[in-house]
ZAMARGU-4260 file (C-alpha; in steps of 0.2 Angstrom, whole numbers, plus 5000, padded with zeros to 4 digits):
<rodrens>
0) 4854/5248/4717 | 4845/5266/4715 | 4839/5262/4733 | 4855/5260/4740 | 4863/5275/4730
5) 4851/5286/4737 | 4856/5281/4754 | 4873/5289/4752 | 4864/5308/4748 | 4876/5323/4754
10) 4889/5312/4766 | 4903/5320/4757 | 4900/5333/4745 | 4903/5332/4728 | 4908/5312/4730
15) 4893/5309/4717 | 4907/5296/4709 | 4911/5289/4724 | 4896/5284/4728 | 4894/5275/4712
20) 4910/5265/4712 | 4908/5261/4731 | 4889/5254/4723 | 4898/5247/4708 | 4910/5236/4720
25) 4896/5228/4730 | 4886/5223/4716 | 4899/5217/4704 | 4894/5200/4698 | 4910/5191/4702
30) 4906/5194/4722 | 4897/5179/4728 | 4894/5188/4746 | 4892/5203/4757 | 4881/5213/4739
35) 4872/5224/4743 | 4856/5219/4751 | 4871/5215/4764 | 4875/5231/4764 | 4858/5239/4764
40) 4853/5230/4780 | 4873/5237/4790 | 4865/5254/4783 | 4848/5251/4790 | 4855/5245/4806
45) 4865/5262/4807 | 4852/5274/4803 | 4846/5268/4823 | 4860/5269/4829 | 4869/5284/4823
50) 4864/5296/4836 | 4876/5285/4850 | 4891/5290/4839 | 4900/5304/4843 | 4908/5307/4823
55) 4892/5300/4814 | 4901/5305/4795 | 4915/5295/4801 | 4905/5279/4804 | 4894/5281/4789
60) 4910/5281/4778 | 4918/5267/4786 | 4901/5258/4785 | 4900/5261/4767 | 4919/5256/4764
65) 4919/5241/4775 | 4916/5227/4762 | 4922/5237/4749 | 4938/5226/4745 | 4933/5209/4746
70) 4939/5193/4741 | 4933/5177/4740 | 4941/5163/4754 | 4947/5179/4760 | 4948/5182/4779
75) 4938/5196/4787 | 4954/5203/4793 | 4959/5203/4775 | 4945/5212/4767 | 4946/5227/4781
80) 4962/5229/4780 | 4962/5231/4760 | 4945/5241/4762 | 4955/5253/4775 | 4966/5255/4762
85) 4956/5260/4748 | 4947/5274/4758 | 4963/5279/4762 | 4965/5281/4746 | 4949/5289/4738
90) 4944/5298/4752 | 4959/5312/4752 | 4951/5316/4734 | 4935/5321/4740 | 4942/5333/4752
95) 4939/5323/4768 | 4952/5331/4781 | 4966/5317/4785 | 4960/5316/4805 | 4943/5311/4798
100) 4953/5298/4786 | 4963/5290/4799 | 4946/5286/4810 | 4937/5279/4795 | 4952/5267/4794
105) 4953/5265/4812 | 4934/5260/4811 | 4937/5250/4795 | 4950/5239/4800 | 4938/5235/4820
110) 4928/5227/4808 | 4939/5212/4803 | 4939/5205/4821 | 4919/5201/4822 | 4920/5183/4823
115) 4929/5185/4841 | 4917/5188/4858 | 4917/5206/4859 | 4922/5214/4877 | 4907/5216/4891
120) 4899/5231/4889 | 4893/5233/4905 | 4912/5236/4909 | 4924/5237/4894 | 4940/5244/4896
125) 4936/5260/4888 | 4921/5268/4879 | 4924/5268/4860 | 4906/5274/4854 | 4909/5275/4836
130) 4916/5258/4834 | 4902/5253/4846 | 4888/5258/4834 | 4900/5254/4816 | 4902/5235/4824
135) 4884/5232/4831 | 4879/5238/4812 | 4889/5226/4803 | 4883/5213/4817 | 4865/5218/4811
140) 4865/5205/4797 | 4864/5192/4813 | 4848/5198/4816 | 4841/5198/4800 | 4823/5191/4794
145) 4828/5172/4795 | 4827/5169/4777 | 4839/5182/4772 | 4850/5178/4787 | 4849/5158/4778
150) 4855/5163/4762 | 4871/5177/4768 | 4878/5164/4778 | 4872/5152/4765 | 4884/5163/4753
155) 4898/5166/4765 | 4901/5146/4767 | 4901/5144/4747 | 4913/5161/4744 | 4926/5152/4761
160) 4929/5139/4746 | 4931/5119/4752 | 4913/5116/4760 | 4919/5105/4775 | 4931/5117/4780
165) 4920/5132/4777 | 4908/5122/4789 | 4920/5118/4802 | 4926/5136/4802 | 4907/5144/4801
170) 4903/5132/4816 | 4917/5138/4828 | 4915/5158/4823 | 4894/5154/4828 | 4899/5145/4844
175) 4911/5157/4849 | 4898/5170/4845 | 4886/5163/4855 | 4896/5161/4870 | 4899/5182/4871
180) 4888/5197/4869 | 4883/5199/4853 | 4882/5219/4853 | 4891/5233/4862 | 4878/5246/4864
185) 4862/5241/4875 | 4850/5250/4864 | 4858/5236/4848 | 4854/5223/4862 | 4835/5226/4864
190) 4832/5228/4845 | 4842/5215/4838 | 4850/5204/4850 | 4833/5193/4853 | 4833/5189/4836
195) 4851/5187/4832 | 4852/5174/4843 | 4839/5163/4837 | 4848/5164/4820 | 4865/5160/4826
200) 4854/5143/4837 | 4846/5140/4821 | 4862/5141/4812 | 4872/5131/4822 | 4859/5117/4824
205) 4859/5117/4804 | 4877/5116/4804 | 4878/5101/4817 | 4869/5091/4806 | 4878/5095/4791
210) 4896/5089/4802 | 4900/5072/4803 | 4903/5073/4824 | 4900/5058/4833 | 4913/5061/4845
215) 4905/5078/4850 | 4902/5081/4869 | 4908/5062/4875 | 4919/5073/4887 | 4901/5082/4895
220) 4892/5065/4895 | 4908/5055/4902 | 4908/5070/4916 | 4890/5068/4922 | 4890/5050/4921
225) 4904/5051/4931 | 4896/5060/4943 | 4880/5050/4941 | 4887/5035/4946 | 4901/5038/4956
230) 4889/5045/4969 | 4880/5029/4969 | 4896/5019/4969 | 4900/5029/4985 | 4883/5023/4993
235) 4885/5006/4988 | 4902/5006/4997 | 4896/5016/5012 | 4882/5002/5014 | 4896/4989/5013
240) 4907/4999/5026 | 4891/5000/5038 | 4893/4981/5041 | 4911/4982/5045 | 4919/4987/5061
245) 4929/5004/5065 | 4942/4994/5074 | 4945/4978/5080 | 4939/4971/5092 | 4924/4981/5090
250) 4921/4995/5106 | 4905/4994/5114 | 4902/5010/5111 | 4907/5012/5093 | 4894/5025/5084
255) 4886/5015/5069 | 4877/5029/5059 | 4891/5039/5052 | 4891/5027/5035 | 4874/5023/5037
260) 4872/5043/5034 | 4883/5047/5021 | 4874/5032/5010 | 4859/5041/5012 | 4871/5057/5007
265) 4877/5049/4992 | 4861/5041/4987 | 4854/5057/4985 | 4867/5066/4979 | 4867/5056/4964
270) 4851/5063/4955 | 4856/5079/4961 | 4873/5080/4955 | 4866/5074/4937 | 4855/5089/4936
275) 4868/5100/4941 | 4881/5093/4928 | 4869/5097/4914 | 4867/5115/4920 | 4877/5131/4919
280) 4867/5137/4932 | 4875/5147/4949 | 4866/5135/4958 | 4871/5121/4951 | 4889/5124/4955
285) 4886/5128/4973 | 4877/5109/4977 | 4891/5103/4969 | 4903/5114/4979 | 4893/5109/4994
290) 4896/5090/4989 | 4916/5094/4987 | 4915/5102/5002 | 4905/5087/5013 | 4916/5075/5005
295) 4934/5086/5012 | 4927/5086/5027 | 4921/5070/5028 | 4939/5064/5026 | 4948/5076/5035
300) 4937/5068/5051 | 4939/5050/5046 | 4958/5052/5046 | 4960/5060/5061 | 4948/5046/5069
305) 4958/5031/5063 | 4962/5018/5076 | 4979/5020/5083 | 4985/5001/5082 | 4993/4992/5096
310) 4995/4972/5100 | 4976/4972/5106 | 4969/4985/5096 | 4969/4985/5075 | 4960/4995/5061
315) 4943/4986/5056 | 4938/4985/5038 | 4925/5001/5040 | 4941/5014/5038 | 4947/5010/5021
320) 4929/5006/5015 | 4922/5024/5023 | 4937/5033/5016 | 4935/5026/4998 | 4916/5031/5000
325) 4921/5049/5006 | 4934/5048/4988 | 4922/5042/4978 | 4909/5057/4982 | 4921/5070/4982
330) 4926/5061/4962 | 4905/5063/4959 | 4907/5082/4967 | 4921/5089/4958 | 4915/5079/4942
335) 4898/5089/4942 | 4907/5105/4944 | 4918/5106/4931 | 4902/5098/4921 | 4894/5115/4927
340) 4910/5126/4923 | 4913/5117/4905 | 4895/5120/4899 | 4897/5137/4905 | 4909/5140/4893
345) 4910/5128/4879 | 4898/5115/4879 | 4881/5127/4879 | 4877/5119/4862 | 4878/5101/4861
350) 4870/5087/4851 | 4857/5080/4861 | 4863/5061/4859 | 4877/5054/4847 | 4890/5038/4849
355) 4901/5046/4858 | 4891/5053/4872 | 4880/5035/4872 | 4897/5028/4874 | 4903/5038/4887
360) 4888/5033/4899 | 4890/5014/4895 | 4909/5015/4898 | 4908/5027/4915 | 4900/5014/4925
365) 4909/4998/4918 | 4923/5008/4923 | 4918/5013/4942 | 4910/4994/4942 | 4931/4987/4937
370) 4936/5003/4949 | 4926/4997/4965 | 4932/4977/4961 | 4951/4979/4955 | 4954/4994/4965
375) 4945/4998/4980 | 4942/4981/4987 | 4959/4976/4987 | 4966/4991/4993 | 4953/4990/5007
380) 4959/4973/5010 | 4977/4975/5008 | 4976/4992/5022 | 4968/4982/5033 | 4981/4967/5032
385) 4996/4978/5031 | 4990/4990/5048 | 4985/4977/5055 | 5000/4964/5055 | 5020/4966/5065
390) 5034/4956/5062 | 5047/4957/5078 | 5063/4948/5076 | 5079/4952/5065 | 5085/4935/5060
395) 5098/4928/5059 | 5105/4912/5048 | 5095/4897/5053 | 5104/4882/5063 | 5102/4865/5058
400) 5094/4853/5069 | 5103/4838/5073 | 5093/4822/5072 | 5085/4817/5090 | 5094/4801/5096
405) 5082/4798/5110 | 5094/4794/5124 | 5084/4802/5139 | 5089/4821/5137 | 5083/4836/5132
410) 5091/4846/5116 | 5084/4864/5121 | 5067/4870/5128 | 5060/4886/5119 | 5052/4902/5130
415) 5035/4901/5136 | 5022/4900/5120 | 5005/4901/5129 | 4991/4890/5123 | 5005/4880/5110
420) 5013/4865/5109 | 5023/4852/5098 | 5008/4845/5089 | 5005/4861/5079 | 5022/4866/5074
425) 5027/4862/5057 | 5046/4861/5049 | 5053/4874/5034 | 5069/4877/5027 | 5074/4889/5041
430) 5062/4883/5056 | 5051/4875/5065 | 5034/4888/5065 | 5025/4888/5080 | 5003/4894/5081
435) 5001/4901/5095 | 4983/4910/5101 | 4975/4928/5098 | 4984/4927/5082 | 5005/4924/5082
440) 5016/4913/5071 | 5035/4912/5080 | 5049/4903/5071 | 5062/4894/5081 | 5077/4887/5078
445) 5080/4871/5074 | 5096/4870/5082 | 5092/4881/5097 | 5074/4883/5100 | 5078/4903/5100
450) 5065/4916/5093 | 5069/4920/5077 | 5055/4929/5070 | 5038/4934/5078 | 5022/4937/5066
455) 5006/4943/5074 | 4991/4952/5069 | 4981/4963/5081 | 4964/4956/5070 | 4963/4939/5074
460) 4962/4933/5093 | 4962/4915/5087 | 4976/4902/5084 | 4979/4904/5064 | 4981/4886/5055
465) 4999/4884/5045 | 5008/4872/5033 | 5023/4875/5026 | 5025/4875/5007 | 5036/4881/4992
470) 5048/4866/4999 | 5049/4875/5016 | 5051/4891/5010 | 5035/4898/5015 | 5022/4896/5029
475) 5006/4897/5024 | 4995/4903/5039 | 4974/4903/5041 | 4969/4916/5050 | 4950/4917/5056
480) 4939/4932/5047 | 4956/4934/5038 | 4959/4921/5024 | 4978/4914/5021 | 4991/4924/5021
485) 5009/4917/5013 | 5025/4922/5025 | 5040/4920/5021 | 5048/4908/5031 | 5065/4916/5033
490) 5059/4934/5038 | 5042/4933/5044 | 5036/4944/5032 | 5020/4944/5020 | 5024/4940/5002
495) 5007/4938/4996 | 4986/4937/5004 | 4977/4926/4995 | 4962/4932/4986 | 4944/4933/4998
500) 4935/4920/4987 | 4946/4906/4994 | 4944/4910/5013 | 4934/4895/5015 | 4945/4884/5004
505) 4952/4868/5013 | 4973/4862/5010 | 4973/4845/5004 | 4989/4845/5002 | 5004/4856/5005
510) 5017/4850/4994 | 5014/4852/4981 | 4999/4862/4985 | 4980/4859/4983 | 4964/4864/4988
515) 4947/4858/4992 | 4931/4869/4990 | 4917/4860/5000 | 4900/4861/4992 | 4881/4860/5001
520) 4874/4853/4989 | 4887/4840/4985 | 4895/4849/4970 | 4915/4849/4976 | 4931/4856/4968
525) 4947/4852/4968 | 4962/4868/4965 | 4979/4867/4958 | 4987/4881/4968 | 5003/4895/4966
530) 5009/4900/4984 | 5002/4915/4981 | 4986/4909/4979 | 4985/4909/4962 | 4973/4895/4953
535) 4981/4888/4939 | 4965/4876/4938 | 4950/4869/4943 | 4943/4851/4944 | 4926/4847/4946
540) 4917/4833/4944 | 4899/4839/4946 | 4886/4836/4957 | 4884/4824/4971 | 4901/4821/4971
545) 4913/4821/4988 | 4932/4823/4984 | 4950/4819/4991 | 4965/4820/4982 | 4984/4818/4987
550) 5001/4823/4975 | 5017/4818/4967 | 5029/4830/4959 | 5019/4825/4941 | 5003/4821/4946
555) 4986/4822/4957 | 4976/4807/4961 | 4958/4813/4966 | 4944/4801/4974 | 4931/4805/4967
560) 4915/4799/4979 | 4897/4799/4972 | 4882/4800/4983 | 4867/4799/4969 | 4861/4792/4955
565) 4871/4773/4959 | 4887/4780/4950 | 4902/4770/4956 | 4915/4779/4964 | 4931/4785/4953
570) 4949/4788/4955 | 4955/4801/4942 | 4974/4804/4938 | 4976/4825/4933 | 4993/4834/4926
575) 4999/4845/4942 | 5004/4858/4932 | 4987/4862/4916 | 4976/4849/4928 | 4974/4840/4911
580) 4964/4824/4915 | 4976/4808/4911 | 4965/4793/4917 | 4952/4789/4927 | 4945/4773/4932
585) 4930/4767/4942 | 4927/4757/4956 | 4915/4749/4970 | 4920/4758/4983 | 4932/4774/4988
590) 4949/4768/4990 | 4954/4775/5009 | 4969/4784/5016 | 4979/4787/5002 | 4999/4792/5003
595) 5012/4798/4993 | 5029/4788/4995 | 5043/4785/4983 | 5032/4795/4968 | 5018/4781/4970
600) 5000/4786/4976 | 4999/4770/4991 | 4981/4766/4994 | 4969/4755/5006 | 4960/4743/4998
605) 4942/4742/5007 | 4937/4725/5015 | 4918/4729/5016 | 4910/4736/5030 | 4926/4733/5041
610) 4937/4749/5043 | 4952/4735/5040 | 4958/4734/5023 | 4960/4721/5013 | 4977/4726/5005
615) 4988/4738/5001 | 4991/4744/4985 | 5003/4755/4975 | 4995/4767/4961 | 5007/4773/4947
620) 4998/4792/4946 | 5004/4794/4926 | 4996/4777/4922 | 4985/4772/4937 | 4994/4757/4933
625) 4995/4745/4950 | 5013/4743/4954 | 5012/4732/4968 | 5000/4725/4980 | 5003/4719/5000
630) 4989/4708/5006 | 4985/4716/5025 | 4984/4700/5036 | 4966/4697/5042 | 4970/4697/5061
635) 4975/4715/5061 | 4960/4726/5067 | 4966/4743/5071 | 4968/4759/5062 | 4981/4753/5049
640) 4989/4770/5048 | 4999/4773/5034 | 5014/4784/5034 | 5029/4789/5022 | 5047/4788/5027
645) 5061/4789/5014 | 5058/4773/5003 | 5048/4766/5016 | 5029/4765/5019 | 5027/4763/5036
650) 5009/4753/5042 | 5006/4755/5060 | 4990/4742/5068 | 4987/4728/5080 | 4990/4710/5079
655) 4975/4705/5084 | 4957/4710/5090 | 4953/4728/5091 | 4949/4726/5112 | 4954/4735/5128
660) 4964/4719/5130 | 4975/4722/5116 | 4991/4731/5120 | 5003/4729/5106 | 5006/4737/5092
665) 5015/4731/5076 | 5023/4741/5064 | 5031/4735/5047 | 5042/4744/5034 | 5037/4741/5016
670) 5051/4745/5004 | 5039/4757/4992 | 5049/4753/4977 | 5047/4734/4977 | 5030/4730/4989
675) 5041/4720/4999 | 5043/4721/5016 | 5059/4727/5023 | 5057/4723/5043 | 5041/4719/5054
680) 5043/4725/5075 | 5030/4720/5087 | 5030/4730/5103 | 5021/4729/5120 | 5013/4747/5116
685) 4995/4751/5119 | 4987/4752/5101 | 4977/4767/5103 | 4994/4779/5109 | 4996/4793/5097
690) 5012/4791/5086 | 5023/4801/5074 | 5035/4793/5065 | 5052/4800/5058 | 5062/4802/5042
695) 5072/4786/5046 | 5058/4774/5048 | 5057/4776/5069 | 5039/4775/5076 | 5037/4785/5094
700) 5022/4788/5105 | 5022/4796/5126 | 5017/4785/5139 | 5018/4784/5156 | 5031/4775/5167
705) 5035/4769/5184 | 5045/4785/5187 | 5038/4798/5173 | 5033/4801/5156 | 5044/4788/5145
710) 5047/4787/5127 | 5042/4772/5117 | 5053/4769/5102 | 5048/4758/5089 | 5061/4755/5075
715) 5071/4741/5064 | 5082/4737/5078 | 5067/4731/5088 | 5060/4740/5104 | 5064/4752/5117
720) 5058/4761/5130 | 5066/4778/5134 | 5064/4787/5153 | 5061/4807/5150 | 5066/4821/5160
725) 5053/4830/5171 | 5042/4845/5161 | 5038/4835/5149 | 5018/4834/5146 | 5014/4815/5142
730) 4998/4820/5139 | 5001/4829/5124 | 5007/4820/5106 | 5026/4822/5100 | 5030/4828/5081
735) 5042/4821/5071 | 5049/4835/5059 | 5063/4825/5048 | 5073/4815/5062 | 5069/4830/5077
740) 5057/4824/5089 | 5046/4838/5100 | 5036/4836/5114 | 5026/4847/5125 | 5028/4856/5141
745) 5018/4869/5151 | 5017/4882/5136 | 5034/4877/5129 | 5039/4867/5114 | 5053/4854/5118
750) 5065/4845/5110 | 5071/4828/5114 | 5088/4824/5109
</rodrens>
């Protein structure tokens, strides 16, 4: 305490007892910080400074008087304000002039803003050299010998009061500091600044530990992960997009290196964008500029290359995929950059590793992983279906056919559909659809045969596959390199694209609808499926299995086929709706051409090696319960098709030997309710003729005539043979749809009336 009065000496003559009770204050026993070895190094600090001020009395005094007033959990700001106070009191009975008075307050009260970055010195906006020298002073206890610099901050924390509070407070006022210059004169940044920041590192280290922080710098970590792998996600993607096409069909000369290019781009960029996310360094923020700045352009090119789309040109899958590359690395740019920018400015003094930040670099790429799946893929897919498709037609309501008497004429002949016919075309509730080639599906009235909507898609050159489904609401339509898409069969437009993984998927039935999934290695599935392609289950019965399946309103009756191990083949019964198993039952051989009529499952019993079956028999598919059973007679040897009409099952074969000789065909009607039969017709019809039988029971097929293409009507009422108008291709199959009959002609469908 003698060394420190003496430091005071002549400042103000004749102050001998100010001196002592400005002593007296900093050494009082009820102050727990900023005593007087705190004050003996600002005094220190000062004697090496003093010669920058310009009122050197001035800055001494308010050195002295800075701390004078202080108490504890008191606020810097408090304590220089109160000291201000008190030398504006004290000092006028000394005889210090007032203008000398009013800068030692000025100076006094500078120091309660320390914990705040001080402006750059190397251009502040104006020169203030006493408050320059009076603030490095005070700042000097930063750069004191590193035990004494412990035990100052150790006391400040314990005078701030509550210890957790006092250490979150101490932590932000050191990062702040850290972040700004520490002192305002140059000469106070060679001597002490070197050493005052190892303190205030050393401190805040000590301090990290002592906070409970497990959250600290997840947003850092989550950045640079996210530029990490957002670069390689954009790679991964630009490898993808190199094995697609820019368009469709593919030029001859379209340039295949752009993606392969900016994978190699990516893939590099992604160690480099990690570095530069973890350094505040000018050049890291220029390679991630320069990413930015690859990735805009990248785009901006792209865009102005797409494809314009016409009826023989559409957008191949490369444009989405190379644009959602070119996103995904401007993301990984602009990720590393403000990275860069945040630890700059806030993030210079981090934990190395805690929860949080582990957590951010597990969750980044899980989420770019679900981002690349769930996101980018389908919206590739669904830009490449949507710019790729045109629905022409305004339609208007549907006419309802009238049922096709077959009296020799002609109802109506549609317009000229290239490469179709009648044996594709299917019936909905507001048409009959119609494939045609290089990728259109027209809808024609039932009633008139007019257009009523066209769908076609400038990606497929190939006649798509459709079923109607949703009771005739809907058109379900295969196209090649495609997969299904579901029209709606009113207007012609999409409602829904099935999902990529059921491209392959085979229709087993349409209504109600089920799918097959083939397997090499014997391992088939059977698929309860929405319209929209949704699966609501899965069947599989294992290995070395071969499936077929057909469906009532209730139920699915699968065959189920084994081809190893000498298992015996199996029908299995499942709920349409959960695919619940309900019964399954085994037997010698694989029960053959099975159909839905009436709610029964109608089956052909085998006869051995022969193709002819033994009987016919009725499957209740809730019970598997044999209902009824109609012995085939043993002189039939054809095909034995089974069809459903109404009530009825209607068996089309031959009465007799399956030879060239044989040219008659007999059909019988079996009520499906009782197994009985309900008529038998014999006709003079060659058995081998392609039929198509109606809603009413009537059996037709072509053949040719004396004098043209005939009709050959096969019904209840007997036989009868029907002359048809020129055009008509007798070639080609008819199709029944309800009780309309079509028929071919040169590129047109036609209906018979």
């Amino acid at each position: 305490m003698v060394e420190l009065r003496g430091r005071w000496g002549e400042l103000v003559p004749g102050s001998a007892s100010l001196a002592d009770e400005l002593v007296a204050r900093y050494v009082e026993r009820t102050r727990r910080a900023y005593r007087d070895h705190y004050l003996e190094i600002v005094l220190t600090a000062l004697d090496s400074l003093i010669q920058l001020s310009t009122d050197p009395t001035s800055v001494r005094l308010a050195a002295w008087f800075h701390r004078a007033v202080h108490e504890p959990g008191g606020t810097p700001a408090e304590d220089a304000e109160a000291s201000a106070r008190l030398a504006e009191q004290l000092l006028p009975q000394y005889g210090v002039p007032p203008i000398r008075i009013a800068e030692v307050a000025r100076l006094i009260r500078l120091t309660g803003e320390l914990a705040a970055p001080p402006p750059d010195s190397y251009a502040p906006p104006r020169r203030d050299a006493n408050g320059d020298v009076l603030l490095d002073a005070v700042n000097a206890i930063l750069a004191a010998d590193p035990s004494r610099y412990a035990v100052h901050t150790a006391e400040v924390r314990r005078d701030a009061g509550d210890r957790k509070a006092a250490l979150e407070q101490r932590y932000d006022e050191v990062r702040e500091l850290l972040d700004g210059h520490l002192y305002r004169t140059q000469l106070a940044r060679q001597r002490l600044g070197p050493v005052a920041r190892v303190n205030l590192e050393s401190e805040l280290a000590g301090l990290d530990s002592q906070l409970p922080a497990p959250w600290r710098g997840w947003q850092q970590a989550a950045l640079t992960a996210t530029a990490t792998f957002s670069a390689i996600a954009a790679a991964v993607v630009s490898i993808a997009a190199s094995g697609a096409s820019w368009q469709v069909p593919t030029a001859q000369n379209e340039a295949g290196w752009p993606p392969v290019v900016l994978a190699v781009v990516a893939f590099f960029s992604a160690p480099l964008l990690f570095r530069c996310a973890r350094s505040a360094s000018q050049r890291s923020r220029l390679i991630a500029g320069a990413v930015v700045a690859i990735a805009v352009t990248g785009l901006l090119v792209a865009w102005a290359r797409v494809p314009r789309i016409n009826p023989a040109v559409g957008v191949g899958l490369r444009v989405p995929l190379l644009i959602a590359a070119l996103l995904l690395l401007l993301l990984a740019g602009s990720a590393a950059l403000v990275a860069s920018l945040l630890r700059t400015r806030t993030a210079r003094f981090l934990p190395a590793r805690n929860p949080g930040q582990q957590l951010a670099w597990l969750a980044v790429p899980a989420a770019v992983a679900l981002i690349l799946l769930l996101i980018i893929q389908p919206l590739a897919r669904n830009y490449v279906l949507s710019s790729n498709e045109r629905v022409e037609g305004t339609p208007n309501e549907a006419g309802k056919a009238s049922p096709s008497v077959l009296d020799g004429t002609v109802a109506w002949v549609s317009k000229s559909l290239p490469g179709s016919g009648a044996e594709q075309a299917i019936g909905t509730r507001y048409g009959i659809a119609v494939p045609r080639q290089s990728g259109v599906i027209e809808m024609l009235d039932a009633a008139t045969g007019v257009l009523r909507w066209r769908y076609s898609r400038s990606d497929s050159d190939e006649q798509p596959n459709i079923v109607a489904t949703g009771d005739g609401d809907y058109v379900l339509a295969e196209f090649a390199d495609v997969g299904y898409l579901l029209l709606d069969a009113k207007t012609g437009h999409r409602k829904a694209a099935w999902p990529g993984h059921t491209r392959d998927r085979l229709i087993q039935q349409a209504q109600p609808l089920l799918t097959g999934e083939p397997a090499p290695g014997g391992s088939s599935k059977l698929h309860g499926v929405d319209s929209d392609g949704h699966e609501r289950w899965t069947f599989e019965p294992g290995g070395c299995t071969d499936l077929g399946a057909v469906a009532t309103a209730e139920a699915v009756v699968a065959f189920v086929g084994h081809s190893c191990n000498d298992e015996p083949d199996e029908m299995t019964a499942l709920d349409l709706k959960s695919g619940k198993r309900l019964w399954t039952k085994a037997s010698a051989d694989t029960y053959r051409r099975p159909v839905v009529v009436a709610g029964l499952v109608v089956v052909a019993e085998p006869g051995g090696d022969s193709d002819v079956p033994v009987a016919l028999a009725a499957i209740d598919p809730r019970t598997g319960d044999v209902r009824w059973r109609w012995p085939v007679p043993r002189t039939w040897a054809c095909r034995t098709l089974l069809n459903a009409a109404g009530k009825y099952l209607v068996v089309v074969d031959c009465p007799g030997p399956s030879t060239l000789e044989n040219r008659k065909t007999v059909v019988t009607a079996i009520d499906a309710n009782t197994g009985l039969t309900a008529w038998q017709t014999t006709a003079p019809v060659s058995p081998r003729m392609k039929v198509t039988v109606t809603a009413d029971a009537r059996v037709i097929s072509l053949g040719r005539g004396t004098t043209g293409c005939v009709a050959n009507v096969i019904s209840s009422t007997g036989f009868r043979q029907v002359p048809l108008p020129t055009g008509i291709s007798c070639g080609r199959d008819p199709r029944a749809i309800g009780n309309l009959v079509l028929t071919s002609g040169t590129d047109t469908v036609i209906a018979l009336r």
